[in-house]
NUFI-772982 format. One line per 4 residues: number of its first residue (from 1); for each residue x, y, z of C-alpha. Coordinates in nm, 2 decimals. Example, Ala and Ser with C-alpha at 12.3 -4.5 7.8 and 13.67 -1.06 7.14 Angstrom:
REM NUFI-772982
1 = 1.23:-0.45:0.78 ~ 1.37:-0.11:0.71 $
REM end
This chain:
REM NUFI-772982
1 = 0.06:-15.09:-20.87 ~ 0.33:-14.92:-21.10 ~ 0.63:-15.11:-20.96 ~ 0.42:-15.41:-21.08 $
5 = 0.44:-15.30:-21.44 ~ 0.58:-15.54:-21.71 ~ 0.88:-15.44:-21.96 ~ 0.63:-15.40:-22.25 $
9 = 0.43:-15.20:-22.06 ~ 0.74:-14.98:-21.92 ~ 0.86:-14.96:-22.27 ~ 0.55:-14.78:-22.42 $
13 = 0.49:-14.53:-22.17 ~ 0.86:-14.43:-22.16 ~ 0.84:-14.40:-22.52 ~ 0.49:-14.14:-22.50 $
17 = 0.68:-13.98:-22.21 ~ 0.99:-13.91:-22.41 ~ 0.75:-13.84:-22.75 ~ 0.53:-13.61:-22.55 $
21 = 0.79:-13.42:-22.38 ~ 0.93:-13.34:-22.78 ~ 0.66:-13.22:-22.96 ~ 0.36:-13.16:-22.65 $
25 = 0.10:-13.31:-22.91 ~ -0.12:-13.67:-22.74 ~ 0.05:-13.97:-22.86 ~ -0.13:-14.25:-23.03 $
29 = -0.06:-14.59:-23.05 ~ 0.06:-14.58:-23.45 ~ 0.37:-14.34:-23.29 ~ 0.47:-14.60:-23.07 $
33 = 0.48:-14.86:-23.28 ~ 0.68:-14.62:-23.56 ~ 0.94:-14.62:-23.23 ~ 1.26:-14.85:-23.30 $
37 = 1.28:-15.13:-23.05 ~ 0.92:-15.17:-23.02 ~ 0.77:-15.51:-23.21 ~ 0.42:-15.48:-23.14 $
41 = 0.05:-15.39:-23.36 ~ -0.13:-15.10:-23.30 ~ -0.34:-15.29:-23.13 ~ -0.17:-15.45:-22.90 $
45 = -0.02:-15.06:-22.80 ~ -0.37:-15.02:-22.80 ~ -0.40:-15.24:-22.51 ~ -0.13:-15.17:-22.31 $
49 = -0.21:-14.78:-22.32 ~ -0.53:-14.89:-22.19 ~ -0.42:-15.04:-21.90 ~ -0.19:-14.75:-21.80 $
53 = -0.47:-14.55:-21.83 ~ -0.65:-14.74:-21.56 ~ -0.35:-14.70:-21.38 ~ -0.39:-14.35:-21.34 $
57 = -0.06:-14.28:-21.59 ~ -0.21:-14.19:-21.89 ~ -0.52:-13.94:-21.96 ~ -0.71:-13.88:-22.32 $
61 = -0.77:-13.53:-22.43 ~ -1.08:-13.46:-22.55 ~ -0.99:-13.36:-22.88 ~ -0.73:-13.67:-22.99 $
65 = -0.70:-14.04:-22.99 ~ -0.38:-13.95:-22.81 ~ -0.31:-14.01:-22.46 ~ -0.09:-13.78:-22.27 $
69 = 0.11:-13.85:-21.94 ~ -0.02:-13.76:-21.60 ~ 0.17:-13.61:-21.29 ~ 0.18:-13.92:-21.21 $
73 = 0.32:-14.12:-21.54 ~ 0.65:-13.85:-21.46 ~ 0.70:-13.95:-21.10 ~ 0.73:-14.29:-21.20 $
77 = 0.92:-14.18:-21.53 ~ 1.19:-13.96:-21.29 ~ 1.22:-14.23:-21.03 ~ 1.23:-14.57:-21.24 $
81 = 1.26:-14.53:-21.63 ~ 1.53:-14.21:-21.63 ~ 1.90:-14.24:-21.70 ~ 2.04:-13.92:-21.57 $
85 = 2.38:-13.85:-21.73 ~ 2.64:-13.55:-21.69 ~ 2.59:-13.24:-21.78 ~ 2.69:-13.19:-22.12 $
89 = 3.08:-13.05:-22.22 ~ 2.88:-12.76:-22.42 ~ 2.72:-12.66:-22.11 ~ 3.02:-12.71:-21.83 $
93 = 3.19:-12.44:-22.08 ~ 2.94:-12.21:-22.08 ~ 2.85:-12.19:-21.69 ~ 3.28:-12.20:-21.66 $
97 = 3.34:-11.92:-21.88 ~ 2.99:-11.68:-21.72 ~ 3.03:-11.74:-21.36 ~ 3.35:-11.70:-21.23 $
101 = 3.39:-11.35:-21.44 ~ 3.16:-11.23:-21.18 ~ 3.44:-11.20:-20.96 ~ 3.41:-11.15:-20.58 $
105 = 3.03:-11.01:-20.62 ~ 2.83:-11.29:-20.45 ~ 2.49:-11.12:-20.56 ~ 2.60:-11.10:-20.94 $
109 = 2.72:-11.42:-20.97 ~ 2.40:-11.55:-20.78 ~ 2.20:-11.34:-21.06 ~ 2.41:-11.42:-21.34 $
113 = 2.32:-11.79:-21.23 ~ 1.96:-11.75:-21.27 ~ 2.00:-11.61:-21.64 ~ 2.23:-11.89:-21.69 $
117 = 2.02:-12.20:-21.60 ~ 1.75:-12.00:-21.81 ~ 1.97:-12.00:-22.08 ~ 2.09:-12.35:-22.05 $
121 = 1.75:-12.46:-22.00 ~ 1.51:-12.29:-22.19 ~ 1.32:-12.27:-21.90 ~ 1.28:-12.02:-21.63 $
125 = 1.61:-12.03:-21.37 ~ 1.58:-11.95:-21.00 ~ 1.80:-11.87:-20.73 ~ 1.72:-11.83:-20.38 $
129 = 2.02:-11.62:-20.20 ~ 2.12:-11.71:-19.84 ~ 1.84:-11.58:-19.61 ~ 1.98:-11.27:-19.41 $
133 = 1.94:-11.48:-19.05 ~ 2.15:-11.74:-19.16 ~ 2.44:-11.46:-19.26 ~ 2.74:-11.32:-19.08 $
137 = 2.78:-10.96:-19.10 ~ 3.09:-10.82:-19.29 ~ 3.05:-10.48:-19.33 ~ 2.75:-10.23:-19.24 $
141 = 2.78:-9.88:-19.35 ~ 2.50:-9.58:-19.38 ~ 2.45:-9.34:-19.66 ~ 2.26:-9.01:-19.66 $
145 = 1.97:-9.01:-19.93 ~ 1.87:-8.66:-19.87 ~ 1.59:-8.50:-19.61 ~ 1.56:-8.80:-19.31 $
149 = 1.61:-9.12:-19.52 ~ 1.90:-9.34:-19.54 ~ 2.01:-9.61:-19.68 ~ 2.14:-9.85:-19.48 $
153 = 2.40:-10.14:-19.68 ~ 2.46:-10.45:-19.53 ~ 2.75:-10.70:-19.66 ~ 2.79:-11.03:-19.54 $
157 = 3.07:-11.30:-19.56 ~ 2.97:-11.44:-19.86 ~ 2.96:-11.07:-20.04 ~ 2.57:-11.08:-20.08 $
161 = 2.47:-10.76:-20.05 ~ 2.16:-10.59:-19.86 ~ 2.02:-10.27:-19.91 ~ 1.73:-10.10:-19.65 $
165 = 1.60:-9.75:-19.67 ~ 1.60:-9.64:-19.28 ~ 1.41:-9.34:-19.21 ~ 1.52:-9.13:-18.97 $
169 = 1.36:-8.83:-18.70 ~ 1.60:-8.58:-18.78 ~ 1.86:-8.46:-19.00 ~ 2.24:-8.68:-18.99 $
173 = 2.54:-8.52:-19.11 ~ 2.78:-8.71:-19.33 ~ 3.05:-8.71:-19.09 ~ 2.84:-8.84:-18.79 $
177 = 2.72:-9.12:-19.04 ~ 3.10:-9.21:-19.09 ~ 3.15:-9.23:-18.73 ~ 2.85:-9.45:-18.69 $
181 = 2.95:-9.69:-18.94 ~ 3.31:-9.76:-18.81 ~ 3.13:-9.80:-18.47 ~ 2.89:-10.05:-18.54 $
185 = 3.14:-10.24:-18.80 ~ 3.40:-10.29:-18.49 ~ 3.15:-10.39:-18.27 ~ 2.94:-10.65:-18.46 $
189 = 3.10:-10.73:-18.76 ~ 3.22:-11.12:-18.78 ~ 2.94:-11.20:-18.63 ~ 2.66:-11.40:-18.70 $
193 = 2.32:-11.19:-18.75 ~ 2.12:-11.38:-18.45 ~ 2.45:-11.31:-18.27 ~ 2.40:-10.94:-18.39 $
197 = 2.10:-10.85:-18.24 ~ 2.20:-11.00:-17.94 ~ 2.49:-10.78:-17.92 ~ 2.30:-10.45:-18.01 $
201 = 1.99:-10.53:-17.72 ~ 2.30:-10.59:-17.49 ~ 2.50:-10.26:-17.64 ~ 2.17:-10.10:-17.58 $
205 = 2.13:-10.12:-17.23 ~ 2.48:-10.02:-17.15 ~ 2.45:-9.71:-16.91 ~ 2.79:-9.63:-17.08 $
209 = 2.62:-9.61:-17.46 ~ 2.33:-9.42:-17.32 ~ 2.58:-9.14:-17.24 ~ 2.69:-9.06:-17.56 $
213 = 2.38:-8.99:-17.77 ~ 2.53:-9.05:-18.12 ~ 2.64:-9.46:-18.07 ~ 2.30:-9.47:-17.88 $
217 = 2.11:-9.36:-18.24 ~ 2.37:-9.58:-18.45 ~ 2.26:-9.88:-18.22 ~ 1.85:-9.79:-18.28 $
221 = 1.93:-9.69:-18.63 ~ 2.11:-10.02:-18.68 ~ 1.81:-10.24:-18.53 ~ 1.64:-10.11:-18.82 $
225 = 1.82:-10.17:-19.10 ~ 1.88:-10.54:-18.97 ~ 1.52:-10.58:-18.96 ~ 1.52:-10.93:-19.08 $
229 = 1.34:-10.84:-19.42 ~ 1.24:-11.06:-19.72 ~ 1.46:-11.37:-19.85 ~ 1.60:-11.23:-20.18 $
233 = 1.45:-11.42:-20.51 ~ 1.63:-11.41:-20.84 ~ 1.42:-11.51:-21.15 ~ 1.53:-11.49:-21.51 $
237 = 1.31:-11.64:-21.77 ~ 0.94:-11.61:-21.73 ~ 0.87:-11.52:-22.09 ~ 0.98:-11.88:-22.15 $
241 = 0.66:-12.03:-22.07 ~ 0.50:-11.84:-22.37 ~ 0.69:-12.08:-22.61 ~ 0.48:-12.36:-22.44 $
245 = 0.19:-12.52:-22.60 ~ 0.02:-12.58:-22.28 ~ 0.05:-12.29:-22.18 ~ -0.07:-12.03:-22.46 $
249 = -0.41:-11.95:-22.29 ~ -0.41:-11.61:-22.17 ~ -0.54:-11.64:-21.80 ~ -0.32:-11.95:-21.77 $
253 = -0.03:-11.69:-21.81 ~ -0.14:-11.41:-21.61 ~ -0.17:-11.68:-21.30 ~ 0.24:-11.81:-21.37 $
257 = 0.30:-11.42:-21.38 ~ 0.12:-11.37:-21.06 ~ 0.26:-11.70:-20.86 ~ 0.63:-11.60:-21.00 $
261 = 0.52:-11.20:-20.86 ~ 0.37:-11.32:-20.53 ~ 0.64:-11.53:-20.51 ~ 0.48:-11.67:-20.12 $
265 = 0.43:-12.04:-20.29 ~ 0.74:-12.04:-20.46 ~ 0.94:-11.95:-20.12 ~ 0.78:-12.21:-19.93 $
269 = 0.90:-12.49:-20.23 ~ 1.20:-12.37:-20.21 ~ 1.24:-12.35:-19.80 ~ 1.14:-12.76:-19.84 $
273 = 1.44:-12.80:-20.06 ~ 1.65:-12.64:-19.84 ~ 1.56:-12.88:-19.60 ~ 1.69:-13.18:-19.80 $
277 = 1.98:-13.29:-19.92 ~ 2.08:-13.33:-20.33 ~ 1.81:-13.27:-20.61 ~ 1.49:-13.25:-20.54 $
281 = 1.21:-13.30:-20.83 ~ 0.83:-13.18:-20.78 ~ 0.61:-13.28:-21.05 ~ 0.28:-13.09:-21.15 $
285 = 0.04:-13.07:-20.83 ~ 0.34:-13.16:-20.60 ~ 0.47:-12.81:-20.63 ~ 0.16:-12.69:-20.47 $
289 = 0.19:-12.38:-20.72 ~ -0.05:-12.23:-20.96 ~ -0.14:-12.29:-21.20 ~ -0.08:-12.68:-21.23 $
293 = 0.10:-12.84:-21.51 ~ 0.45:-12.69:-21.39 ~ 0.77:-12.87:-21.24 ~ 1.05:-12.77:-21.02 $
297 = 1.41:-12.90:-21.00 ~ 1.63:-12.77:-20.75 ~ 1.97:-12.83:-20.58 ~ 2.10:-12.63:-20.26 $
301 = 2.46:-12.49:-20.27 ~ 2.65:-12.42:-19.98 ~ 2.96:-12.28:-19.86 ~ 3.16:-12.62:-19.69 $
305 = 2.93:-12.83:-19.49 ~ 2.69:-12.54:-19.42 ~ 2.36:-12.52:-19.67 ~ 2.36:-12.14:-19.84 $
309 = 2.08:-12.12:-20.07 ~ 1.89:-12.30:-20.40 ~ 1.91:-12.29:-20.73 ~ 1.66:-12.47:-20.99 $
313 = 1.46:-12.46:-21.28 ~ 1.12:-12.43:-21.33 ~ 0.93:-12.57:-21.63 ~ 0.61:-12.76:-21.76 $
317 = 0.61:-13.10:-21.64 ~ 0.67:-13.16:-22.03 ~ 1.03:-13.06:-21.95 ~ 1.37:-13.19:-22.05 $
321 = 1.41:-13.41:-21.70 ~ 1.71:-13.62:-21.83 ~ 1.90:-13.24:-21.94 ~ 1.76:-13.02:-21.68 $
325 = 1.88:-13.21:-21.40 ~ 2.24:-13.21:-21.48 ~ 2.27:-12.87:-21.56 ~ 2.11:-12.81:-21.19 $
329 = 2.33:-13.07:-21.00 ~ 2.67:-12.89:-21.20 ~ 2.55:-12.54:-21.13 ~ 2.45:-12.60:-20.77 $
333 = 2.78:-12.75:-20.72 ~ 2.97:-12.46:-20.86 ~ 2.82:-12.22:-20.72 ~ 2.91:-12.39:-20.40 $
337 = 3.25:-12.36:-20.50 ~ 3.22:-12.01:-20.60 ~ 3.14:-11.86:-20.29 ~ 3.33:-12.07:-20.07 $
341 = 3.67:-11.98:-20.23 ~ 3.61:-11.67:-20.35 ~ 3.85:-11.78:-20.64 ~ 3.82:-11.61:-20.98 $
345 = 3.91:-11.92:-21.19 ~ 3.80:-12.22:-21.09 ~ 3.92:-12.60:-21.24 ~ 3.62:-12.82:-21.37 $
349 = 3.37:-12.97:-21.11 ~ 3.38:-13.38:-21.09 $
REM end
């Protein structure tokens, strides 16, 4: 039914879209017709925002004359009525100048990102780093904690870095820790982490490794620490949501705390971007997350033709669409560039 809507009708809810994403306060129909371009009574807004309310694109607070938009009034807003531009030169210079000072440190820059689309955004910015499975191991090394713990710290080729407390039956000496190491570097480093375990099961059974007792407890110590573990989740942000209107009752809060804490819901959003291809835009109760009344705009960055991670933004569905979606699509694509050339400086993204 909303493909079927005339240009009059079009026209006005764009313009309560665009007025309710400014100041978060219902719109009625004197606003519209305040709006340049738009030639019509009160009245005959009146009408029209009647009809869209039948629609299912407009609902009517309680307390206002106003209508507001729906979850439903943005899909069709983001998909039909939105000009999407480039991200703006004030923004290109800032995520230029942040990023690359990072320098080789795939895990900084990955955070840094986060606190940048934040920043950019005024919203909360989220980056999901490559999940340890998908990685190839660069470097592995063990360090002695103290008493029987360890802590085992993983590297892989894009320089995200791992760190996994191992605890150990007995005491390990520095030195035999070294020889570990350089041990399990030369024998699984370069290689993919399902590749890994492979090679450590195999190393494992060796009648050869089973001789020598200290590569026999670097291979079950290293089983351990590539124990596939969590995917690593970088939020900067959150307090954001406590400059918005809609979102200034208390136990509304406390649940965006606890879905950005649990983080379970947010993970499985973000593995269905990872799936797909370019942005990817889930309004209100298509994010599945709690509470409602919150959108998500992501992009996944990659390393060549292989898919790395996602970045995004997560705001009210009042947010900034036409803005936040440029600054995602740039980000995402430097990023990509980033960590595939490892360069410090990098030219402009087109």
């Amino acid at each position: 039914m909303t493909g079927n809507l005339n240009d009059r009708s079009r026209q006005i809810l764009k313009a309560i879209i665009e007025n309710y994403i400014a100041t978060a306060e219902p719109v009625g129909s004197r606003t519209i017709t305040r709006q340049q371009g738009v030639n019509l009574s009160p009245a005959s807004v009146r009408n029209v925002m009647s009809e869209l309310e039948e629609l299912g694109l407009l609902s009517s607070p309680h307390t206002s004359a106003g209508r507001v938009p729906t979850d439903r009034a943005y899909r069709f807003y983001v998909n039909t009525l939105l000009k999407v531009g480039s991200v703006s030169d004030d923004h290109e210079e800032q995520l230029l100048e942040r990023l690359p000072l990072q320098g080789g440190d795939a895990s900084r820059i990955l955070r840094e990102t986060s606190r940048m689309l934040s920043s950019l955004s005024r919203y909360a910015g989220i980056v999901l780093a490559p999940r340890f499975t998908e990685n190839v191991l660069r470097h592995l090394e063990f360090v002695k904690l103290g008493g029987k713990r360890l802590l085992a710290i993983l590297v892989t080729e894009h320089g995200i870095v791992h760190n996994k407390l191992v605890e150990v039956q007995e005491e390990i000496s520095s030195e035999e820790l070294v020889r570990m190491s350089n041990y399990l570097n030369t024998l699984l480093q370069g290689l993919p982490m399902t590749e890994v375990r492979r090679r450590l099961i195999e190393q494992m059974q060796s009648d050869k490794i089973t001789c020598d007792a200290l590569l026999d407890r670097a291979l079950r110590l290293s089983k351990q620490a590539l124990a596939e573990t969590e995917a690593d989740l970088f939020i900067e942000g959150q307090a954001t949501f406590f400059n918005q209107p809609e979102f200034s009752d208390t136990a509304r809060m406390k649940e965006i705390f606890r879905a950005f804490e649990e983080k379970g819901q947010l993970l499985e959003l973000l593995d269905r971007s990872l799936a797909a291809d370019g942005i990817q835009i889930f309004i209100g109760s298509e994010t599945n997350l709690a509470p409602g009344g919150m959108s998500v705009i992501t992009s996944v960055y990659r390393s060549g033709a292989r898919k790395l991670g996602v970045i995004g933004i997560i705001g009210p569905t009042r947010m900034g669409y036409a803005s936040v979606i440029p600054i995602v699509d740039y980000t995402a694509r430097l990023v990509s560039r980033l960590l595939h050339s490892g360069e410090q400086r990098l030219p402009a993204v087109m």
